[in-house]
N, C-alpha and C positions, 0 to 999 in steps of 0.2 A: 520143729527142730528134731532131729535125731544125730547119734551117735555114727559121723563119718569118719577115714583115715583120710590124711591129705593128700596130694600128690606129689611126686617129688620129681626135683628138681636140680640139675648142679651148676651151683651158685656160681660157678668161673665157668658157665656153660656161652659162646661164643658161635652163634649162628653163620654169620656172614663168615669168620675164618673158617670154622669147616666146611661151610659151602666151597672158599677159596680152593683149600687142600684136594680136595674131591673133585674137581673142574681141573685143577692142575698138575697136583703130586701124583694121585690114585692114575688119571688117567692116562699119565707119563710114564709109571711101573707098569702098568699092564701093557703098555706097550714095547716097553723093552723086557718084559718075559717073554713075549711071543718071539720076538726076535732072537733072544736066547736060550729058546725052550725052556724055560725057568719055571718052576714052582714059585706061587705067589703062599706066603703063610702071613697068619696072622697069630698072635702068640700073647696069654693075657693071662696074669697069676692071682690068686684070690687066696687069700685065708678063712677059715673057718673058725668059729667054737663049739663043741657038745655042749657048751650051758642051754636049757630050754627057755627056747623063748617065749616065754607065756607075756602076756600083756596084759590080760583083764580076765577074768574070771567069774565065773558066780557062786553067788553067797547070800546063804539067807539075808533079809534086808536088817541093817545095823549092824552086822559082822563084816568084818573084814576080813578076806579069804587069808587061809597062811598055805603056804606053798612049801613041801617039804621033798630035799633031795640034795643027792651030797653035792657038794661042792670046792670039787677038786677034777672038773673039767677039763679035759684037754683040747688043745689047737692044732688042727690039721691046714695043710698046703696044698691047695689043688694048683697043676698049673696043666694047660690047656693049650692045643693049637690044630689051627685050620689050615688046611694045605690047598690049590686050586690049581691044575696044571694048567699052561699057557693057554689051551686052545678051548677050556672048559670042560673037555670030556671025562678027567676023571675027577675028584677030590677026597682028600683023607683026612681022618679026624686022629689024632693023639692025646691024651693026658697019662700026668702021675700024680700020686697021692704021697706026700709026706708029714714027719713029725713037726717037722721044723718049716721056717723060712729058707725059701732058695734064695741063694746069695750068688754077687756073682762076683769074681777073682780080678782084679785088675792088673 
């Protein structure tokens, strides 16, 4: 025995529908961007924390490590996109960085 991480997994993860989507949606947009010379993007937002993510540490045997550092962290917003013109020849990459969550207006 030794000390592994597991692998992960998402729990509402669905094989055969995104095989479906991928066979039909993806292959149905890329063909009507060619037709309309369209940029194909793909666009995906993620949060961050500055707290350290320490997990395990070492420490003399029978002590228990303490771990010191302020906390008062803050939360940053990445948000991200991939662009692919019609015909493949070019692609562009964009992101921004904020304090907050992007939100969107209704």
């Amino acid at each position: 025995m030794e000390l592994q991480r597991p692998a992960k997994q998402a729990r509402e993860r669905n094989k055969e529908a995104r095989r479906q989507w991928v066979a039909e949606r993806c292959a149905a947009s890329k063909k009507n961007a060619g037709v309309g010379k369209a940029w194909i993007i793909f666009q995906d937002e993620s949060g961050i924390s500055e707290r350290p993510p320490v997990r395990r540490t070492w420490a003399p045997k029978g002590e228990t490590p303490v771990l010191i550092h302020a906390f008062n962290w803050k939360k940053l917003s990445i948000c991200a996109a991939l662009g692919y013109r019609w015909d493949g020849q070019r692609c562009r990459c964009g992101f921004k960085l904020g304090r907050a969550a992007t939100t969107t207006r209704a």
